[in-house]
PLY file of the C-alpha trace (Angstrom):
ply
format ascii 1.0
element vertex 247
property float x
property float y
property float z
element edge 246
property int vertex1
property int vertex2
end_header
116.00 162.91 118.51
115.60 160.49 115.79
116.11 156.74 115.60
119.15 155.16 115.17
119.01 151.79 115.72
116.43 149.11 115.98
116.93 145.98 117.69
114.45 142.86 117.03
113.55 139.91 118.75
113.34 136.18 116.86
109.66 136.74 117.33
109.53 139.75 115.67
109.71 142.34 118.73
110.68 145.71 118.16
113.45 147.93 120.30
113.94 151.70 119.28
117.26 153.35 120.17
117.09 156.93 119.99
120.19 157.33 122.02
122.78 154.88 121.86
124.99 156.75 124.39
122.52 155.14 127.27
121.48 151.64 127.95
118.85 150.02 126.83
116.38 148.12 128.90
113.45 145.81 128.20
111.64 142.91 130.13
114.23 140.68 128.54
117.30 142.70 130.40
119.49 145.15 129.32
121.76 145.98 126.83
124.80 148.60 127.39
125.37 151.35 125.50
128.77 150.65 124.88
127.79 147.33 122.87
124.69 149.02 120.90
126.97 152.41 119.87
129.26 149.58 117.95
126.94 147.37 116.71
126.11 147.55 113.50
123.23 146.36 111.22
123.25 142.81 110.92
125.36 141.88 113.95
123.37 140.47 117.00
123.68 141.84 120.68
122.68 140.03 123.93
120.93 141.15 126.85
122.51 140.31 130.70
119.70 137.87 130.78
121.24 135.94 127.13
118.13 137.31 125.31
119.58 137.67 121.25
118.73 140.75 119.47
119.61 141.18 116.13
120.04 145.02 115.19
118.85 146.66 112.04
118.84 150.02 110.36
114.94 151.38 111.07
113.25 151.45 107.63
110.41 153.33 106.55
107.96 151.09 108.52
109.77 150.50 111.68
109.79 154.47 112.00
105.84 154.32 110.77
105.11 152.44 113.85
106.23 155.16 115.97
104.31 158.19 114.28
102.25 159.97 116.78
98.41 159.51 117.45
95.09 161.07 118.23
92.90 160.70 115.76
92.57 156.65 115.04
95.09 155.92 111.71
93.23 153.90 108.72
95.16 150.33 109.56
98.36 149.12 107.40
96.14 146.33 106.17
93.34 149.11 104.65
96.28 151.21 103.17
97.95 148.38 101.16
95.01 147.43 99.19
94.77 151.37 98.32
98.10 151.27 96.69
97.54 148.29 95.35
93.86 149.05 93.61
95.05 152.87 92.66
98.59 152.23 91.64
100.21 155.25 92.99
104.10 155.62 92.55
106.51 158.40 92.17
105.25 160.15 89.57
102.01 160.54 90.96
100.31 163.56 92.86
98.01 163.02 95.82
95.43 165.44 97.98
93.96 163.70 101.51
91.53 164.51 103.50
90.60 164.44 106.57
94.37 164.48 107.38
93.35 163.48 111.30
97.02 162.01 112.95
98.68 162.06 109.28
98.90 157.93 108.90
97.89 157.87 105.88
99.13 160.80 104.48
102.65 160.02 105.61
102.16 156.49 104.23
100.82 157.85 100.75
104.18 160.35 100.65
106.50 157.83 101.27
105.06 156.43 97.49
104.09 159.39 96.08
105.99 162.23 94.14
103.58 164.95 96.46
100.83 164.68 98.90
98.77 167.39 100.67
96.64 167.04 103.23
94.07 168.65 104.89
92.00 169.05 107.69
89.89 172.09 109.80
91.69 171.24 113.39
94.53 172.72 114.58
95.42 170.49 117.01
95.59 167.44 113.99
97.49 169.62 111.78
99.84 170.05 114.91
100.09 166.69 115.30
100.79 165.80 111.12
103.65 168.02 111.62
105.50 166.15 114.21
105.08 163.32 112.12
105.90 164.78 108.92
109.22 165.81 110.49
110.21 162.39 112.45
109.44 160.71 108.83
111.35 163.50 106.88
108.87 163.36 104.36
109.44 166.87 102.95
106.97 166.32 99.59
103.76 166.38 102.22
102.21 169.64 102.35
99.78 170.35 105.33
96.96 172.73 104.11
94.36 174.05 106.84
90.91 173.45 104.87
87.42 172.27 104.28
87.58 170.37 101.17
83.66 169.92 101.07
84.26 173.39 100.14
86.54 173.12 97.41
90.30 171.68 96.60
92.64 174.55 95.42
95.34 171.49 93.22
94.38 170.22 89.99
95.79 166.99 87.95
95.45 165.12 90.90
95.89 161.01 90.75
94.45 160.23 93.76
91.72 161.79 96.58
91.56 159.69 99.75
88.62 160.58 101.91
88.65 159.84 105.86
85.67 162.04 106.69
82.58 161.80 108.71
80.10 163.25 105.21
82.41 161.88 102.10
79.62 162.59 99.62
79.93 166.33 100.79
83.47 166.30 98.73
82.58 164.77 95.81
82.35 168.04 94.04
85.53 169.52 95.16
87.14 166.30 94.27
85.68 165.74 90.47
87.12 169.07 89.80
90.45 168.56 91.05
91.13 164.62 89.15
93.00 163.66 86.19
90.65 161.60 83.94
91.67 158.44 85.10
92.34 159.22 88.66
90.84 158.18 91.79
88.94 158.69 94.83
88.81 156.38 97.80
86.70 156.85 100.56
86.98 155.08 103.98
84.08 154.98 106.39
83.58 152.63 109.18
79.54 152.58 108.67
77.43 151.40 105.64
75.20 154.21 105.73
77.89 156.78 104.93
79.39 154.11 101.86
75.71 154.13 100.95
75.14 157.91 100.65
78.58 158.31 99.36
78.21 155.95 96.31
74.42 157.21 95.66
76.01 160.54 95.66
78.25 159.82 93.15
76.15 158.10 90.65
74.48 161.31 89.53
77.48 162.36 88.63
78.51 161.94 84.39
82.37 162.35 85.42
82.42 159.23 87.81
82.20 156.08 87.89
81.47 153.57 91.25
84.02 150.58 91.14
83.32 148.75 94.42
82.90 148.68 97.90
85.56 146.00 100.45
86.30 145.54 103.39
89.30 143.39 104.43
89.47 141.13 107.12
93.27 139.89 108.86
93.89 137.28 110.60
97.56 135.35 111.43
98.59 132.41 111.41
100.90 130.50 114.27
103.33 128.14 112.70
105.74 125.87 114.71
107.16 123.17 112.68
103.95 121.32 112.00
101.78 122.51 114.35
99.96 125.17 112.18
96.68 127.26 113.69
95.37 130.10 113.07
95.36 132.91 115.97
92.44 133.38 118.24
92.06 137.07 117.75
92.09 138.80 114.19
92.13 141.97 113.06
88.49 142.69 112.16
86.40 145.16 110.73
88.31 148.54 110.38
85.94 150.37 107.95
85.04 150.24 104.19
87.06 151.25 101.57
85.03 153.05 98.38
86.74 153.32 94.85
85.82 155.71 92.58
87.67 156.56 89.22
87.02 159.88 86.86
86.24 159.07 83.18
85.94 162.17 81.82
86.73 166.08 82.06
0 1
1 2
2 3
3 4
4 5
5 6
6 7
7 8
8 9
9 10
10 11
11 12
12 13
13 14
14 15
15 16
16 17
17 18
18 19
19 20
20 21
21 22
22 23
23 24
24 25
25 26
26 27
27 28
28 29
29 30
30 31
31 32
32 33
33 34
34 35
35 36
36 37
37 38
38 39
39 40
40 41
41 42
42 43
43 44
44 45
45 46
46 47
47 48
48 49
49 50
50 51
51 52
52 53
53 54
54 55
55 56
56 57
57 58
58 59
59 60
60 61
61 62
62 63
63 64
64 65
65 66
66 67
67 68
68 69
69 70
70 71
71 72
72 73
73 74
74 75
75 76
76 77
77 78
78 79
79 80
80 81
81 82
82 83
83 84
84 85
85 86
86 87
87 88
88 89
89 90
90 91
91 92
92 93
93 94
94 95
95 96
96 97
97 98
98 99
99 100
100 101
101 102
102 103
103 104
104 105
105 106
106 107
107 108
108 109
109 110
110 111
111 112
112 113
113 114
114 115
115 116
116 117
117 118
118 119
119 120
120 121
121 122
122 123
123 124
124 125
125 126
126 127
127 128
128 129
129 130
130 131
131 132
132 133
133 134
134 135
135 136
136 137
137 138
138 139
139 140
140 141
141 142
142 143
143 144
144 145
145 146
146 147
147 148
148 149
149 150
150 151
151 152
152 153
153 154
154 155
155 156
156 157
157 158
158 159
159 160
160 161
161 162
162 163
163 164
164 165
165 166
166 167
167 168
168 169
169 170
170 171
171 172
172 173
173 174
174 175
175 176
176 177
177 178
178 179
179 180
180 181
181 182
182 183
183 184
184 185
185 186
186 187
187 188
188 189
189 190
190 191
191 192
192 193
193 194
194 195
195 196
196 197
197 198
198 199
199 200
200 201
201 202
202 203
203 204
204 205
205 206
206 207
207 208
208 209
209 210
210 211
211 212
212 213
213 214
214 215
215 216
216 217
217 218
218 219
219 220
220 221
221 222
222 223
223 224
224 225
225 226
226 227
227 228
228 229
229 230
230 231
231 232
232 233
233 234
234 235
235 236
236 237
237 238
238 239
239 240
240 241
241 242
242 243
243 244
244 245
245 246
């Protein structure tokens, strides 16, 4: 059963309703089924306890949240500066590997026009299916594959990398690009960037752009007492970019 309804918090908190025929509870009380069926988006609902919930129509993002995972996802903060740096949209055609619990993949089809990802374990390819169909994302393929190996598609805008040997795919992946495209390699250690961008300066068809990491932290504001949080979201891993020159 999908989502129907999400109901927020002032602070932000999410509530999923997947069944609005039952009551909802949280640590801030309950809210009865009868109220959230006729609620619609934009209204606010109450708990017993007076907690105020305003309800919304899940987007993208709120349903993102809820995808399924094994394998750890490449964090929201990691993916935006991809989309940002490559400047994928709807025209553009997308092959990922390794496809672990789908995040990025299902992130990248959202955007993209089509995306197919791959991987060599069942049980992730299991698991990229259940998210493929809570997201409805019907232009992500799922291929079964080792792309160190090689990469059936051709005119491709954009290769994302999540694998333990990135340099291994280099090949594979120089075939499949458009001239102009990309590749974009996450790792979390410097010793696989390192081999990864040696590897691909011996290539003629490639060219190394740079090497980030990014680093998040919030910020608590209350009227004009302003600090940032304690904790932060640190190092993830290190993003690669890589863009084809020539055929």
């Amino acid at each position: 059963m999908g989502v129907e309804k999400i109901l927020i918090t002032p602070q932000g908190r999410r509530f999923y309703v997947r069944d609005s025929s039952k009551d909802l509870h949280t640590q801030y009380g309950f809210v009865k089924a009868t109220d959230i069926k006729k609620a619609k988006p934009g209204s606010i609902l109450k708990t017993n306890t007076g907690k105020e919930l305003f309800v919304l129509k899940p987007s993208f993002v709120d349903l993102y949240k809820k995808i399924k995972r094994s394998a750890q996802i490449i964090p929201i903060k990691d993916i935006g500066i991809i989309l940002a740096e490559t400047g994928i949209n709807s025209k553009s055609r997308v092959v990922d590997a390794g496809a672990g619990s789908g995040g990025l993949a299902c992130f990248l089809a959202n955007i993209a026009k089509e995306v197919i990802t791959y991987d060599i374990r069942d049980d992730f390819i299991g698991i990229v299916k259940e998210n493929k169909e809570f997201l409805e994302l019907k232009n992500l393929k799922i291929e079964k594959g080792n792309i160190y190996d090689s990469i059936t598609e051709k005119n491709i805008d954009l290769i994302t990398l999540d694998l333990p040997e990135p340099w291994k795919a280099i090949k594979s992946a120089e075939m499949a690009l458009n001239v102009g495209g990309f590749i974009v390699s996450y790792s979390p250690t410097i010793p696989q960037v390192v081999d990864f961008v040696n590897e691909v300066n011996k290539s003629d068809k490639l060219i190394f752009l740079k090497t980030i990491e990014i680093l998040e932290r919030e910020w608590d504001i209350d009227d004009r007492k302003v600090r940032p949080r304690t904790q932060r979201i640190g190092h993830s891993g290190f993003l690669s970019f890589v863009r084809k020159i020539r055929s």
